[in-house]
N, C-alpha and C positions, 0 to 999 in steps of 0.2 A: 692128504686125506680130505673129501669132502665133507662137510658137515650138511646134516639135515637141515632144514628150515625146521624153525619151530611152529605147532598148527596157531594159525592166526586166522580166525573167522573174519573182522576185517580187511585184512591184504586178500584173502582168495574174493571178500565180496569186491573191491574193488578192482580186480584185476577181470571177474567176472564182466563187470559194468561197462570196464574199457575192449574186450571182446566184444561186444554186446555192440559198440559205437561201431566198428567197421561195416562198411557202406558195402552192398551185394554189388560184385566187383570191384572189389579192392582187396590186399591181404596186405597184413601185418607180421615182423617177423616178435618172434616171441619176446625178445632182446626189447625191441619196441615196445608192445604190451607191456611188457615191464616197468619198465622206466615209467610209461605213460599212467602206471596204477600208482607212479610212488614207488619204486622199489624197484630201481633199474640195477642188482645183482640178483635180482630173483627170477630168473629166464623158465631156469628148470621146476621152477614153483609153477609157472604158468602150466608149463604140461601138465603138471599132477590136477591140475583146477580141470582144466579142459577135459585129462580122461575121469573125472567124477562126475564131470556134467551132464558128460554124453551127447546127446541131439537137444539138449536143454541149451546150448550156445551154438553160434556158427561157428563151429572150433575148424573148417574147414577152409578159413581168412585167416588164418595162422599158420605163417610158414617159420622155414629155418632161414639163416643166416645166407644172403644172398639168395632168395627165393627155394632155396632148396626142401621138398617134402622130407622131411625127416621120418615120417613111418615108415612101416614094412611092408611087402606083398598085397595083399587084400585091400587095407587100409591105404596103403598111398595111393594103391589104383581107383578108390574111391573118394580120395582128398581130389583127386587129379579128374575127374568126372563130374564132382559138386560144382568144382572151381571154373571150369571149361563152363559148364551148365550154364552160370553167372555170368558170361562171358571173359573170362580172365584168362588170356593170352599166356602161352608157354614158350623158352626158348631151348630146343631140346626139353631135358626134364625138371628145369627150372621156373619157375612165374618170373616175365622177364616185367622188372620192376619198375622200369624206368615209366609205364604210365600205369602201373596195376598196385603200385604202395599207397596206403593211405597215408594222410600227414595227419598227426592229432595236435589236435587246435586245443590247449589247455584251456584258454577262456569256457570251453564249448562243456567241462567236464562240473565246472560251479552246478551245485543244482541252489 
């Protein structure tokens, strides 16, 4: 049985701020963002932030696991158009990683 997260105005503003750090051409997987905000089992917390935010983040540097678009129809065909836009290289229907990941540099997060 999954359990919800409970709402946490902190974790979504952090997890916000580390979205917010990926570099135009580069993408992050959500697993990543995670961890990166402090709170590396909350993968699926990161979606819920990203569809509340809407065009308020580049929620379109957020992939799935192994580069993979995890939306549907419409939406992935326009994750997969944002991202190209950017320059961010695809293998098949994957973001091929190996020069398109960001690395997050914890020192870089102190404010």
């Amino acid at each position: 049985m999954l359990l919800r997260a409970r709402p946490s105005e902190e974790r979504d503003a952090a997890i916000r701020r580390v979205v917010r750090r990926i570099p135009r051409g580069k993408v992050a997987t959500y697993g990543q963002v995670a961890a990166a905000a402090g709170y590396p089992l909350y993968h699926r917390q990161v979606v819920q932030v990203l569809r509340k935010a809407g065009d308020a983040l580049p929620w379109q540097r957020v992939v799935g696991a192994g580069g993979a678009i995890r939306l549907k129809r419409e939406m992935a065909l326009e994750q997969r158009l944002r991202l190209e836009a950017e320059g961010v290289r695809f293998r098949g229907s994957r973001v091929d990683l190996a020069g398109q990941q960001h690395a997050f540099r914890m020192w870089e997060f102190e404010d």
